[in-house]
C-alpha positions in Angstrom: 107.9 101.9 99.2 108.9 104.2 96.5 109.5 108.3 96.9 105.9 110.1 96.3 104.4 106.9 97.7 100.8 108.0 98.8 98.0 107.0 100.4 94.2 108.8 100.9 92.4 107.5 104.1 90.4 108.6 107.0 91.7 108.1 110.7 89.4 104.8 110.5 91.3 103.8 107.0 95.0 105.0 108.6 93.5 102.5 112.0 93.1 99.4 109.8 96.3 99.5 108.4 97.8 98.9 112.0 98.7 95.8 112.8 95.8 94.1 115.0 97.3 94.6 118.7 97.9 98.4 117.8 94.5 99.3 116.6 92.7 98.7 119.4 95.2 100.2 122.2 95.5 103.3 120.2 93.2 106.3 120.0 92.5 108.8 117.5 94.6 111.5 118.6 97.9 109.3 119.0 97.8 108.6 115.4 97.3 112.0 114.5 99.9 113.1 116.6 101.9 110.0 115.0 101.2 111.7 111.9 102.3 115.2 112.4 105.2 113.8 114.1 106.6 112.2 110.9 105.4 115.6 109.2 107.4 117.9 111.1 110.3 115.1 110.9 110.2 115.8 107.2 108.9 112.3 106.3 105.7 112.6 105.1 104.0 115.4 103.0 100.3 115.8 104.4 98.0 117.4 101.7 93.7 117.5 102.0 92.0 117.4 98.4 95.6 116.6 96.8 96.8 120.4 97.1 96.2 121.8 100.4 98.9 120.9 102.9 98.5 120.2 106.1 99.4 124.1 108.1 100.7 122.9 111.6 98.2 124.6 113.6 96.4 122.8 116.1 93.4 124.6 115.1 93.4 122.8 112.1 93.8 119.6 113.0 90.2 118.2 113.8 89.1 119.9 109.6 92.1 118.3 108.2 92.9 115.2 109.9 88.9 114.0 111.4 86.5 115.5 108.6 87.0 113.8 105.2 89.9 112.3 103.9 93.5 113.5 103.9 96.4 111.7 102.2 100.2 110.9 103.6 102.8 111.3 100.5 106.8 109.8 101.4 109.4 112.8 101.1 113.0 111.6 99.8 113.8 111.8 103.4 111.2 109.6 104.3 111.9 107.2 101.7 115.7 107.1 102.9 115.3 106.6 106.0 112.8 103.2 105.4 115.4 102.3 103.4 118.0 102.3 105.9 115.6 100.7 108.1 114.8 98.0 106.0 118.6 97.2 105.1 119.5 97.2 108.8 116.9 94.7 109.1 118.8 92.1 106.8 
């Protein structure tokens, strides 16, 4: 994966992508969490229409994350650390 890497998807699109095991043991609201998680870890930018970024209040999670589509972006952190991930793996 390459920094600015992004991806658009609803929760159901973000499910799929889950390796077969996962997607059915995990609910709605532990991938969202999952998500903000990696967003407040500075890993992934978390925009709705391309511009709007996701604002950190809870209050805004079921129009951002539930209605419509949203899309996760890889920060130069993010992208560093699957690097280091993926060379430890070798």
């Amino acid at each position: 994966m390459v920094p600015g890497h992004r991806r658009p998807g609803k929760i159901a699109d973000w499910r799929s992508l889950l390796p077969k095991e996962l997607s059915t043991s995990v609910d709605d609201l532990e991938i969202i969490a999952g998500f903000k998680h990696l967003r407040n870890s500075a890993l992934i930018r978390l925009t709705k229409d391309g511009a709007t970024d996701y604002s950190g209040d809870p209050a805004d999670d079921e129009a951002f994350f539930v209605r419509g589509t949203f899309t996760a972006k890889l920060t130069p952190e993010g992208f560093e650390v699957s690097e280091l991930n993926r060379n430890s793996r070798r």
